[in-house]
KOLPAPA-81942 format. One line per 3 residues: number of its first residue (from 1); their letters; for each residue x, y, z of N, C-alpha, C, CB. Coordinates in steps of 0.05 Angstrom, whole numbers. Glycine has a CB too. Layout:
NUM	A	X Y Z X Y Z X Y Z X Y Z  ...
END
This chain:
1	XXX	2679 89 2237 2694 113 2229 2709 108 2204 2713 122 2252  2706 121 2185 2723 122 2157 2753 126 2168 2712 151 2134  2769 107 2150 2795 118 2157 2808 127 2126 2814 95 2174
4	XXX	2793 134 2111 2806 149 2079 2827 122 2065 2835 187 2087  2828 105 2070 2844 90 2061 2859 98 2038 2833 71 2057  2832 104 2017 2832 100 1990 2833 135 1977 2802 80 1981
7	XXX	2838 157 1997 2836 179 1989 2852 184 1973 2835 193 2003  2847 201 1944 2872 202 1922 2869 233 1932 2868 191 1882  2899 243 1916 2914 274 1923 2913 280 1898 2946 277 1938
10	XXX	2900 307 1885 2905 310 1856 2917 338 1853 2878 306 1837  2929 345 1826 2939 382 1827 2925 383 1808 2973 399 1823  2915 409 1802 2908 415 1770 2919 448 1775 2866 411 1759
13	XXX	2912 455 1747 2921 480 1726 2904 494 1716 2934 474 1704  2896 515 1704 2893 530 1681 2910 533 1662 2887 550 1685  2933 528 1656 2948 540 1646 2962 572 1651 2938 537 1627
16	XXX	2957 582 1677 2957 614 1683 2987 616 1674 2950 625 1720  2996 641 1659 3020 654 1642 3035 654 1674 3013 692 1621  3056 648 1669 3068 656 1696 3094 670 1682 3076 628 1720
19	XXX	3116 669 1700 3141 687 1693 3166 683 1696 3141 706 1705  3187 690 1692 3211 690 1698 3226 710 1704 3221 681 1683  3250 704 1701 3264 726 1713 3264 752 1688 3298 715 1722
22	XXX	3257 743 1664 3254 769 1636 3229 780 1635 3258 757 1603  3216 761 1653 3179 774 1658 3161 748 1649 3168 807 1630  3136 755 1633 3122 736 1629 3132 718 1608 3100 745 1625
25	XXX	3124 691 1611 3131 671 1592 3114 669 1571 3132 648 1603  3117 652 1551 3096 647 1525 3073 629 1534 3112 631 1498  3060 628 1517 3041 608 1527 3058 579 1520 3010 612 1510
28	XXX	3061 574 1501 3080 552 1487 3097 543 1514 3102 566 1459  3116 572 1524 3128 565 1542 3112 553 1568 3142 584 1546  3099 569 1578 3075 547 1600 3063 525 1596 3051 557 1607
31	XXX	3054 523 1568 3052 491 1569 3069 466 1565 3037 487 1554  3093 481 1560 3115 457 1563 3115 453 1594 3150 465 1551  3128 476 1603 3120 480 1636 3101 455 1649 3099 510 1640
34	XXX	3080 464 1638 3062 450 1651 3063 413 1644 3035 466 1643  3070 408 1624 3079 380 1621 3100 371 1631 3081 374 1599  3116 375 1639 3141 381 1664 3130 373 1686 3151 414 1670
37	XXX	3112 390 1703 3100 387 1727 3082 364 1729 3087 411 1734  3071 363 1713 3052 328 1706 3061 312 1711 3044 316 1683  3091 314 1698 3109 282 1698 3120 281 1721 3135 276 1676
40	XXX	3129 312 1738 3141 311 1766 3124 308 1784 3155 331 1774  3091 307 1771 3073 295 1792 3072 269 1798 3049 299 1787  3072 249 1779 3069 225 1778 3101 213 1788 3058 217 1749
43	XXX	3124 228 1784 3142 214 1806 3144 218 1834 3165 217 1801  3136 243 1842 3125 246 1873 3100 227 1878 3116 279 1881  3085 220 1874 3059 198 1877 3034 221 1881 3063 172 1911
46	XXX	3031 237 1870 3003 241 1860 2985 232 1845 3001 256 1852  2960 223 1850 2940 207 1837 2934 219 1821 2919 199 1847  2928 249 1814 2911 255 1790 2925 283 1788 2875 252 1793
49	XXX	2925 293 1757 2935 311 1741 2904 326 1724 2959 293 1720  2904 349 1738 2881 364 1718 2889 391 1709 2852 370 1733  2869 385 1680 2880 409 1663 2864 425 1663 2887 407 1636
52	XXX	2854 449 1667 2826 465 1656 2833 485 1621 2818 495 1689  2801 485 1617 2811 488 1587 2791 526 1596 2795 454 1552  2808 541 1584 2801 568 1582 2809 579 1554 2814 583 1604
55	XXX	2803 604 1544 2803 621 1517 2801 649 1517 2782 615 1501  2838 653 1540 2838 681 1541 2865 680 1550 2815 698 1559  2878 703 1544 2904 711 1541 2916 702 1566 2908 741 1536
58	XXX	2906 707 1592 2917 705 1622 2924 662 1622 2881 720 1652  2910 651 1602 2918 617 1601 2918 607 1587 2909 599 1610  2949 581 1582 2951 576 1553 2939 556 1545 2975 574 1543
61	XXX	2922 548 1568 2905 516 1557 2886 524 1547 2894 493 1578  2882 517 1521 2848 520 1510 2844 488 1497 2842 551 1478  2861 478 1491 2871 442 1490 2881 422 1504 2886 438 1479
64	XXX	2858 413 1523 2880 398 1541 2891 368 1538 2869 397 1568  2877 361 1511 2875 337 1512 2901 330 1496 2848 328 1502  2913 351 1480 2940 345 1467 2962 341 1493 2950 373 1443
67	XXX	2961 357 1501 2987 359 1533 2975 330 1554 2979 402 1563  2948 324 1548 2944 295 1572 2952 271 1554 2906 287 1586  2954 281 1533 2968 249 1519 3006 251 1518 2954 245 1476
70	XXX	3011 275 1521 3034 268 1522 3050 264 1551 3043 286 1507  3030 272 1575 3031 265 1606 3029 233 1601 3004 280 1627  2999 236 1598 2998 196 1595 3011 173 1578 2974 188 1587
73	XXX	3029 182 1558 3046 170 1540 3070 164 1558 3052 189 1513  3079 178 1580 3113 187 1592 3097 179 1620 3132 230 1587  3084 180 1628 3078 161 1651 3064 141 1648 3066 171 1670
76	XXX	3065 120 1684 3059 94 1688 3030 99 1700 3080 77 1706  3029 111 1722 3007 115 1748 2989 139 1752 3022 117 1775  2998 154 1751 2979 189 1742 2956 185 1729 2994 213 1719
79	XXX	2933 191 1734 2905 194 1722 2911 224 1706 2877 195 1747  2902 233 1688 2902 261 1681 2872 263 1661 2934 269 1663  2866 284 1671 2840 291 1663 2829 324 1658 2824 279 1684
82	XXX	2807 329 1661 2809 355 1660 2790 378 1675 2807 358 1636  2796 394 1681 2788 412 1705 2769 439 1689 2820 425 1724  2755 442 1677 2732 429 1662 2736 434 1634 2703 440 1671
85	XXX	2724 410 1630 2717 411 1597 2698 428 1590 2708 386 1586  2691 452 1593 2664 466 1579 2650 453 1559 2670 492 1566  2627 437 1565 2616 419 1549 2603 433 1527 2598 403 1564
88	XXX	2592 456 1542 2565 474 1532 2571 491 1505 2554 497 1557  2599 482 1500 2614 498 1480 2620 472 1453 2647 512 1498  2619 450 1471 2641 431 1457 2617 410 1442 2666 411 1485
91	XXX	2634 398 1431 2616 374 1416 2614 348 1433 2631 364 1385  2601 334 1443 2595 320 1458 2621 283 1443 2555 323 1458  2614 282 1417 2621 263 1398 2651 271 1406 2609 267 1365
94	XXX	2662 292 1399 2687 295 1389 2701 290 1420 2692 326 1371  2684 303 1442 2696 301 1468 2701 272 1481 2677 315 1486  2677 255 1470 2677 225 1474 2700 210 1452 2644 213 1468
97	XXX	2706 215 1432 2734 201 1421 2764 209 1428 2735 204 1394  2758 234 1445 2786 251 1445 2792 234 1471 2786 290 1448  2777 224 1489 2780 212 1507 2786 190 1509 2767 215 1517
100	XXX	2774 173 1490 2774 144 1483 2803 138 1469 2746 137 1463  2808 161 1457 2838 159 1446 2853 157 1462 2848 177 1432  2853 174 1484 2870 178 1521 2871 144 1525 2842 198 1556
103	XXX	2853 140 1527 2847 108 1540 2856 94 1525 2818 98 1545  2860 89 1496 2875 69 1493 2911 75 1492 2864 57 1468  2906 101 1495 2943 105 1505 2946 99 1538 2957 146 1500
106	XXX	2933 105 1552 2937 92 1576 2914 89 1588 2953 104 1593  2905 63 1592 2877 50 1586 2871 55 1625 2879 7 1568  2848 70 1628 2835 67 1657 2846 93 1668 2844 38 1678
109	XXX	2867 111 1651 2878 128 1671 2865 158 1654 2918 123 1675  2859 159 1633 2845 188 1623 2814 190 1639 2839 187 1583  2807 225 1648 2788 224 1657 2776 244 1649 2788 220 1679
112	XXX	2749 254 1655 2737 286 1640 2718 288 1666 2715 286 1601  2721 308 1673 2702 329 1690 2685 351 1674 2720 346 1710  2669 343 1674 2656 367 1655 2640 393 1664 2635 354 1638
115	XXX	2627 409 1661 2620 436 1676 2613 453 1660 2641 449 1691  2596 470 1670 2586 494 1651 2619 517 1654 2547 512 1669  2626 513 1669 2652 535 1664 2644 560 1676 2660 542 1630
118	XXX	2674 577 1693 2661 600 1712 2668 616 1686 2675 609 1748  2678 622 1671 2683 633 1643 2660 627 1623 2710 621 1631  2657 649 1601 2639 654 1582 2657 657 1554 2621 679 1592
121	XXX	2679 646 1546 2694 671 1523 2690 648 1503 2735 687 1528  2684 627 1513 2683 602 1496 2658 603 1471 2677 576 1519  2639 611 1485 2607 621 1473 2601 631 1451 2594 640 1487
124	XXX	2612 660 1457 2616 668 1426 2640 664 1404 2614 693 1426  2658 647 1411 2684 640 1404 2676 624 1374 2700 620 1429  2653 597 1387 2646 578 1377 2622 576 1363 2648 564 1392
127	XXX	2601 611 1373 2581 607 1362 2562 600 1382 2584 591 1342  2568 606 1392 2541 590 1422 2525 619 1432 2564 572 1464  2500 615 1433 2488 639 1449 2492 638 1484 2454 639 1443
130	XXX	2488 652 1496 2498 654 1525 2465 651 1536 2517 686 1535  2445 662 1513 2414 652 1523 2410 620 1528 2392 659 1499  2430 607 1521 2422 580 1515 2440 567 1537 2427 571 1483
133	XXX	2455 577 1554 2476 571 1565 2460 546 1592 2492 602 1574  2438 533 1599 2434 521 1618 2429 500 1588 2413 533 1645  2407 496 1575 2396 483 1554 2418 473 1539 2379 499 1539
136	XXX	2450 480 1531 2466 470 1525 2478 448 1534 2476 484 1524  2481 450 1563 2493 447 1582 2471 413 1584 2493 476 1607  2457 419 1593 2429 397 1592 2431 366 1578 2405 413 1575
139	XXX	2437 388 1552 2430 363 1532 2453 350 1529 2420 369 1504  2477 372 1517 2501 354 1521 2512 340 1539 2517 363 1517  2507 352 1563 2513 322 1575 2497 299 1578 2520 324 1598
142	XXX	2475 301 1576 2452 271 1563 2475 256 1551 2423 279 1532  2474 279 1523 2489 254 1502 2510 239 1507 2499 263 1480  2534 257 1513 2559 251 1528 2554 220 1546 2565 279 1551
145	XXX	2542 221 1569 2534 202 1585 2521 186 1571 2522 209 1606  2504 174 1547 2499 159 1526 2522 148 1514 2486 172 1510  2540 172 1510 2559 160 1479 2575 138 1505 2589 194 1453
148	XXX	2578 149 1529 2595 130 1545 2591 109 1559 2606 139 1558  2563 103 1561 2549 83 1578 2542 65 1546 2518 98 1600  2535 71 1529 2518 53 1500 2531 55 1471 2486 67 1494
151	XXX	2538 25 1469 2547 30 1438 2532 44 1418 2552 5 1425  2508 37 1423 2488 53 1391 2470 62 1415 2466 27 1357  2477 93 1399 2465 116 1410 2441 130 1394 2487 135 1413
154	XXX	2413 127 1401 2396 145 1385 2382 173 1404 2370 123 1373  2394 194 1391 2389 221 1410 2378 240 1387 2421 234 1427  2358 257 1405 2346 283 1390 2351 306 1411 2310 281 1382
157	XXX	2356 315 1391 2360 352 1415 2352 372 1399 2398 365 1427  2365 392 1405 2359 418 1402 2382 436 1387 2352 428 1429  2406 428 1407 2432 430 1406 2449 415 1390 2439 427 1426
160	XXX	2450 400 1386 2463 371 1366 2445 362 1348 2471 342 1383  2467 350 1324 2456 341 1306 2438 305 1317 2481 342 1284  2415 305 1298 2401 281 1308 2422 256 1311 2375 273 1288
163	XXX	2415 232 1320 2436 204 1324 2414 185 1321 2456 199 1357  2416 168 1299 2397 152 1301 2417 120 1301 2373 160 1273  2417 110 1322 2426 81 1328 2459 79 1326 2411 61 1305
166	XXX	2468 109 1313 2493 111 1318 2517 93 1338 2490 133 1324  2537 91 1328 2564 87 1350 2587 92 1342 2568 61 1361  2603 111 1360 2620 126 1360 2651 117 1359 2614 139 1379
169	XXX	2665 131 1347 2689 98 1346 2713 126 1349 2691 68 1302  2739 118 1354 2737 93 1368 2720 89 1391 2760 87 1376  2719 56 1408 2702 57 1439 2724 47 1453 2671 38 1446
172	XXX	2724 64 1482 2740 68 1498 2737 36 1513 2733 95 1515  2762 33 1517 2776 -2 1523 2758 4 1551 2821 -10 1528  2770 13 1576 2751 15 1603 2729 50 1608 2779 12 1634
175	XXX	2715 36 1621 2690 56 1619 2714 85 1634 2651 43 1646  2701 98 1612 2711 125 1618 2697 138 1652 2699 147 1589  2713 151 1657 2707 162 1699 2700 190 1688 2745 164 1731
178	XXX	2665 201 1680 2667 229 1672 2651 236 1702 2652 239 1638  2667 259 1716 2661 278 1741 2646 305 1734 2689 287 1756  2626 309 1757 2611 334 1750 2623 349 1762 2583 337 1754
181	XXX	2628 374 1752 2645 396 1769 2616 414 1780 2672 418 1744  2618 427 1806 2601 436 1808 2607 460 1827 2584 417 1813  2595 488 1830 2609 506 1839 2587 516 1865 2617 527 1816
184	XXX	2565 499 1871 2552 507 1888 2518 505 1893 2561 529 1886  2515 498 1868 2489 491 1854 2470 466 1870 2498 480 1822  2453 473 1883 2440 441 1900 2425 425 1875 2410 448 1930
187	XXX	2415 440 1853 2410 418 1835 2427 408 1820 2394 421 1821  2448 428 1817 2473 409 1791 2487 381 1816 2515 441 1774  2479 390 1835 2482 366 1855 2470 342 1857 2477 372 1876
190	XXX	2442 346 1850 2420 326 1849 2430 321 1813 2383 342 1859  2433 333 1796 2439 322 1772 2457 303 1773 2447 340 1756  2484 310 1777 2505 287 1779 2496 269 1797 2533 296 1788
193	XXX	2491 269 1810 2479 232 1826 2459 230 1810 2464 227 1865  2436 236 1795 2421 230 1775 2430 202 1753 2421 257 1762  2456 226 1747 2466 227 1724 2491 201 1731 2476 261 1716
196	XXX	2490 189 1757 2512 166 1764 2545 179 1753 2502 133 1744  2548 206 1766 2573 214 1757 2581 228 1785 2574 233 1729  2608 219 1794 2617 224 1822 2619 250 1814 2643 210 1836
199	XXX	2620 268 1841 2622 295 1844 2652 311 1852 2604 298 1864  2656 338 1838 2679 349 1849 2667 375 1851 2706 346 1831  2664 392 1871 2661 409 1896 2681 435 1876 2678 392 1933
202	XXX	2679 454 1865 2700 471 1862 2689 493 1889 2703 485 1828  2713 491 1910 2708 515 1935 2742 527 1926 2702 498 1980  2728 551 1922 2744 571 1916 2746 600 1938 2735 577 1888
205	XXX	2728 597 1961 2732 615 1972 2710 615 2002 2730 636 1950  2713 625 2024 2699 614 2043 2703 592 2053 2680 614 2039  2703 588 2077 2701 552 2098 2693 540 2080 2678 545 2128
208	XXX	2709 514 2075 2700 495 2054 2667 479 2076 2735 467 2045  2676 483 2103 2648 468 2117 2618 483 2106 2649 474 2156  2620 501 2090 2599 517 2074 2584 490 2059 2615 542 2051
211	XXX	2599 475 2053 2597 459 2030 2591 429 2039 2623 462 2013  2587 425 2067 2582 398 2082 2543 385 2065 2581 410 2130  2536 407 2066 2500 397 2063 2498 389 2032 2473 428 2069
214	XXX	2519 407 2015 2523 399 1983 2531 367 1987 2551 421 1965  2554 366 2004 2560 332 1995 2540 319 2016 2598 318 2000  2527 323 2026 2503 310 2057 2477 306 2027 2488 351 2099
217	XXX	2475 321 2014 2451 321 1992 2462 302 1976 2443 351 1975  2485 303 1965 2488 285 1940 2488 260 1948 2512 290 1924  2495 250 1977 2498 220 1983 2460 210 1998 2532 216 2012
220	XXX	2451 235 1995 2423 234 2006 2410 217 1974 2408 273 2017  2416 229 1962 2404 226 1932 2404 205 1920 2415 240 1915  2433 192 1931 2440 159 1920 2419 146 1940 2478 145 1928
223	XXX	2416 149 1966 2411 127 1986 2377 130 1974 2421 135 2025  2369 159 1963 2347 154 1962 2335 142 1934 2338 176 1972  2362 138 1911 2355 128 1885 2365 91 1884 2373 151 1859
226	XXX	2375 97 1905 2379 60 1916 2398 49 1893 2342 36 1916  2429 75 1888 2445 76 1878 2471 76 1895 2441 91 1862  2496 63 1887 2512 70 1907 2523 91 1913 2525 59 1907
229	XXX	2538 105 1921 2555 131 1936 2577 129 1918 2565 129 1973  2577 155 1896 2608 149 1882 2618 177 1902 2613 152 1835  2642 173 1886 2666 188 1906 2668 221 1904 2698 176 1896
232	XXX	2666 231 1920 2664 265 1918 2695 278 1923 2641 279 1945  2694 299 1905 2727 316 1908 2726 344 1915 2744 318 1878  2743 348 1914 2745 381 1922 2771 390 1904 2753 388 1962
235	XXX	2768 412 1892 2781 430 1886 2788 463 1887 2777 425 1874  2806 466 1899 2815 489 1917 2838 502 1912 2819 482 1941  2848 521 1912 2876 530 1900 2890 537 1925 2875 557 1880
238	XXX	2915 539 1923 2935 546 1942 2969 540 1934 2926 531 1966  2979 537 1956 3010 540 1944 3025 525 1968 3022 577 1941  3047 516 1964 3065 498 1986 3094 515 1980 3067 458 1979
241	XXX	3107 519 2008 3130 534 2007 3143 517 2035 3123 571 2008  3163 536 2040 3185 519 2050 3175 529 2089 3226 531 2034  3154 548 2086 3151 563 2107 3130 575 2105 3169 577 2112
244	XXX	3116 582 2124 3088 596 2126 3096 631 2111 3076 597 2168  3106 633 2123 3115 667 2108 3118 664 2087 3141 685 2115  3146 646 2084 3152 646 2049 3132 638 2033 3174 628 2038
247	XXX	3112 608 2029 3087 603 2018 3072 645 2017 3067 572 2045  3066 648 2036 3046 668 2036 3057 687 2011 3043 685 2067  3086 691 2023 3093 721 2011 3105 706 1984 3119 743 2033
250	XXX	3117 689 1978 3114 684 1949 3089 677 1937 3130 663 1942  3065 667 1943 3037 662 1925 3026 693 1924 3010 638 1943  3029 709 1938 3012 733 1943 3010 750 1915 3024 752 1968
253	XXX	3028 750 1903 3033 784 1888 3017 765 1855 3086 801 1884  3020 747 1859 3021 732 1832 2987 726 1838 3047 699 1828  2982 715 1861 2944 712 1865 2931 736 1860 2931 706 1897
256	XXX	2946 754 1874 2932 784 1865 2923 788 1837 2954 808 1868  2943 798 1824 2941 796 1793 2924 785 1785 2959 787 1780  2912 756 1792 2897 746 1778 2877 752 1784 2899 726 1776
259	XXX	2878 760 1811 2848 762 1828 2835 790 1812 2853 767 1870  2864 808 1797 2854 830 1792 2845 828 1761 2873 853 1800  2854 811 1749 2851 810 1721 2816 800 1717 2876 787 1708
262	XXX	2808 773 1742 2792 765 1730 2771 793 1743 2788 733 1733  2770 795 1769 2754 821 1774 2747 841 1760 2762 833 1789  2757 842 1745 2759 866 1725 2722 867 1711 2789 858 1696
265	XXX	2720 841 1701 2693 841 1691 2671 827 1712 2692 825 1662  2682 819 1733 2658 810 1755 2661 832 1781 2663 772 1768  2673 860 1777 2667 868 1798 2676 869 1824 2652 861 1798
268	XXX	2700 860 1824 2712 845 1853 2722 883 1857 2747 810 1850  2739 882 1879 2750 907 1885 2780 886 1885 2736 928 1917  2802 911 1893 2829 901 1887 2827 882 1915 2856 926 1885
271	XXX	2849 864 1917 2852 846 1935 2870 857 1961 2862 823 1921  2866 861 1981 2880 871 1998 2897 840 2016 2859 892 2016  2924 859 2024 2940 830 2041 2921 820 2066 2975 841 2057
274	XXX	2907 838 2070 2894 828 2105 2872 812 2093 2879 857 2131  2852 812 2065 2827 788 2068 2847 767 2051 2790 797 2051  2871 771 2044 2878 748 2033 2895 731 2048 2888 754 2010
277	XXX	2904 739 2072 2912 724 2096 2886 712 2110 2928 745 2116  2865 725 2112 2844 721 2128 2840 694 2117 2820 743 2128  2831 697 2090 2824 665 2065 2841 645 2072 2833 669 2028
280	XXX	2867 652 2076 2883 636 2086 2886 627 2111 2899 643 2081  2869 637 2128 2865 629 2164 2843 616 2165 2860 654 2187  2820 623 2143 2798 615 2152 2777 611 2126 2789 636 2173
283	XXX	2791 607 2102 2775 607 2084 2785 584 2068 2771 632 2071  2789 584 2034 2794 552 2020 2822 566 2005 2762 534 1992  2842 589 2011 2860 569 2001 2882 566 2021 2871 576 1974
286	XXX	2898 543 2007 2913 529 2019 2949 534 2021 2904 506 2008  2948 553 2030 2975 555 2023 2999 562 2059 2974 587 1995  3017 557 2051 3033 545 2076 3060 534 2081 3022 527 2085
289	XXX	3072 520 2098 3082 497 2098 3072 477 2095 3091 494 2111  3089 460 2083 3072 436 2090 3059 422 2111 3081 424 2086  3053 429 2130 3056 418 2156 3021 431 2159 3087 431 2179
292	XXX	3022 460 2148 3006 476 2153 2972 469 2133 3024 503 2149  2980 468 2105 2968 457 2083 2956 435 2095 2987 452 2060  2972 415 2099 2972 391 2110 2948 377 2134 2999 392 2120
295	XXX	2953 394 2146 2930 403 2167 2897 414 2153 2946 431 2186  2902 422 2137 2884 451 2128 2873 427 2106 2905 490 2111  2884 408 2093 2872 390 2073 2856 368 2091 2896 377 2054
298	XXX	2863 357 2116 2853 338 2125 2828 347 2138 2871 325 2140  2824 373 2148 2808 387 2166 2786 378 2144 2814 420 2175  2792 394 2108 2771 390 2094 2761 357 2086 2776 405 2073
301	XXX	2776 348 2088 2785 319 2084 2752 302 2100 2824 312 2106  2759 313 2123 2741 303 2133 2711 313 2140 2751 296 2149  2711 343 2141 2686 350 2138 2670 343 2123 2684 367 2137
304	XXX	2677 340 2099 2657 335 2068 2664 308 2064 2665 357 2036  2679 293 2075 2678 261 2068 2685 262 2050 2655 245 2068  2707 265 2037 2722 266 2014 2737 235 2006 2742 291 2020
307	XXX	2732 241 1980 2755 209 1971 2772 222 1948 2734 172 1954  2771 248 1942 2792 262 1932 2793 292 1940 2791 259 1903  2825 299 1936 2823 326 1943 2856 336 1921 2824 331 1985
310	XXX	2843 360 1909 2862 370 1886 2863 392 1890 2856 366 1858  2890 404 1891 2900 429 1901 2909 444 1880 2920 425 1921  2893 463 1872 2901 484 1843 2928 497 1852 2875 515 1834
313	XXX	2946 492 1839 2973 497 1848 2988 520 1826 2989 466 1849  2969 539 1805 2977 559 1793 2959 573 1796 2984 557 1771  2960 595 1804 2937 625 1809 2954 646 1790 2934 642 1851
316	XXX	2947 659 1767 2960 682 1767 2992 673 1755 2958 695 1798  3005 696 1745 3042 695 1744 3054 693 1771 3058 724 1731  3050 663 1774 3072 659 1789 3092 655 1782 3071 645 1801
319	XXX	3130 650 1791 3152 647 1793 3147 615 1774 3165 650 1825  3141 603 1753 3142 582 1746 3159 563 1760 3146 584 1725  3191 569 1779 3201 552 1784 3185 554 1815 3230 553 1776
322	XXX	3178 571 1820 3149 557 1853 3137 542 1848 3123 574 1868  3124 538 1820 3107 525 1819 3118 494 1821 3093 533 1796  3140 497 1806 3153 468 1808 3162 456 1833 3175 467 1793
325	XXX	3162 475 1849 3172 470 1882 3144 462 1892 3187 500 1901  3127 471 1890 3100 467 1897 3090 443 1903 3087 476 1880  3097 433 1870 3094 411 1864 3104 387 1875 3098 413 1845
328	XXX	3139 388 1876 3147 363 1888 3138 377 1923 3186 353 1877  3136 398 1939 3125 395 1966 3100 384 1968 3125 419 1979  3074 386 1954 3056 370 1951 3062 341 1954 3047 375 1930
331	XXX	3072 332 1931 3073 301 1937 3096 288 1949 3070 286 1912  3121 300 1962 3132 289 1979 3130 296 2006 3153 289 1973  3117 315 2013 3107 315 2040 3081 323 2053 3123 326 2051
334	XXX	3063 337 2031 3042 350 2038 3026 325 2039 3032 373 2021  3019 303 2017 3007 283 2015 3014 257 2040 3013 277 1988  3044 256 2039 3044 244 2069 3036 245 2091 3057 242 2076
337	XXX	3040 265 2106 3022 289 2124 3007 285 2122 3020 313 2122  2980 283 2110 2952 287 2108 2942 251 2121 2942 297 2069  2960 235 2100 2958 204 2102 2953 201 2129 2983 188 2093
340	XXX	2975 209 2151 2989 211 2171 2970 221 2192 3012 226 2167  2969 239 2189 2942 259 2208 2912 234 2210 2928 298 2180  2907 232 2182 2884 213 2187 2883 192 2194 2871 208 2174
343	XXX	2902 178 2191 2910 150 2204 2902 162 2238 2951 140 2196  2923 171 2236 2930 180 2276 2894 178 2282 2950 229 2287  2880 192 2273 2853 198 2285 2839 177 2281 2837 220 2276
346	XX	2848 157 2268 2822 134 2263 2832 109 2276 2815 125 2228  2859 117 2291 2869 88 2301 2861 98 2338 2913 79 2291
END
């Protein structure tokens, strides 16, 4: 029987605009915010800090790699990385030094998750066709996984400029940790074990046990490429409050909003309080007491055989100072709790 020994606890972000008591904040202002909560992650003992990079008014990260150097400059222990890098947009080169730069400011602790992204605004931002949107995706990460496994790199594509024997400088002191983000896909499943890049699970909605045969396939894939089992994550949103009501009824009005902003172009209908309690009884997010969360993380914990689990801890304008409460309830008692629970069952 696994007893999680080694399970890390991570939060990540979008950057979502949240508010104050004058209304909404700046973006400027949220991302100070949000470098705040990074550093109050790493003194509560959270393992990992993720940023997601978006390019639209509702979030102020479209850069995450300026705000993870100044997390990883002011901390000791915190991994910080990012909750996805939209590759299919990005330059593969520029993504591999921006990182390698991370690493020699705090060497072993910068990380990149990469992903095609549930967002599109990046595409035409940069010039990218949306016809090309799998074929992007493809190649750059080839390269990517080249520039980081091999000093001289010779690559042809479609997408990128040719590389003939190339090497990329600076090179990162310890091998960079790049994670496939994946939203459901059984082959982007079979890709990342392909591709020797541990997996992170984004369950955003429904029984995370939906998602047992996704991680049952990806460890099928190693045993059957006679590779080892890297480590699978989950990422999930929710909220920590002082009380089951209060969590609910403070995350609610602010999830809405978002739920309604992004719906707007996928179609959703408005969010009602009864399926968003329901999500919360019986679906992926996580929000509660701690006690409650707590429970609700280990349940997933162990269905999908997890060796990480990261709790999106901004949906929407929230109260910025919840968020900060969020934060230190996460790592001073939600993460203990969980420790605690699984111990008990494996002894």
């Amino acid at each position: 029987m696994t007893t999680f020994q080694n399970l890390e606890f991570g939060l990540d972000t979008f950057g979502d605009i949240t508010r104050d008591d004058s209304g909404l904040r700046t973006g400027a202002q949220v991302i100070r915010d949000t470098l705040a909560e990074g550093i109050l992650a790493d003194q509560v003992g959270v393992d990992y800090f993720g940023l997601g990079e978006h390019h639209r008014p509702d979030f102020a990260i479209s850069a995450p790699e300026p705000i993870l150097g100044a997390l990883l400059g002011q901390t000791k222990h915190i991994h910080g990385g990012t909750s996805v890098t939209v590759l299919s947009s990005d330059d593969p080169i520029r993504v591999y030094q921006r990182f390698a730069t991370l690493d020699a400011i705090a060497p072993g602790r910068a990380e990149i998750t990469i992903g095609r992204g549930s967002f599109t605004e990046s595409f035409p931002l940069f010039g990218y066709k949306l016809d090309d949107y799998e074929d992007l995706f493809t190649e750059k990460s080839q390269l990517l996984h080249e520039l980081a496994t091999q000093e001289k790199v010779t690559f042809q594509g479609s997408h990128v400029p040719e590389l003939k024997g190339v090497t990329v400088w600076p090179r990162a002191e310890t091998p960079l940790k790049i994670w496939r983000g994946v939203g459901g896909s059984p082959q982007s499943v079979i890709e990342a074990a392909a591709a020797g890049m541990p997996l992170v699970l984004a369950i955003i909605g429904g029984d995370p046990a939906r998602f047992a045969p996704l991680a049952d396939l990806y460890r099928r894939a190693h045993e059957q490429m006679g590779t080892p089992v890297l480590p699978i994550g989950v990422h999930s949103p929710g909220h920590v409050g002082a009380t089951d009501a209060e969590a609910r009824d403070e995350y609610f009005e602010g999830y809405a909003k978002m739920h309604e902003m992004v719906g707007r172009s996928r179609g959703w209908g408005k969010l009602s309080r009864a399926a968003y309690d329901a999500e919360i009884a019986h679906g992926s997010l996580y929000v509660g007491s701690p006690e409650t969360v707590a429970k609700k993380i280990a349940r997933t914990v162990k269905i999908l055989g997890l060796d990480r689990f990261t709790l999106k801890y901004s949906s929407g304008p929230q109260d910025y100072r919840a968020n900060l409460r969020n934060v230190e309830l996460y790592g001073t008692k939600v993460i203990p709790l969980v420790r605690e629970m699984l111990a008990a069952e494996a002894a």
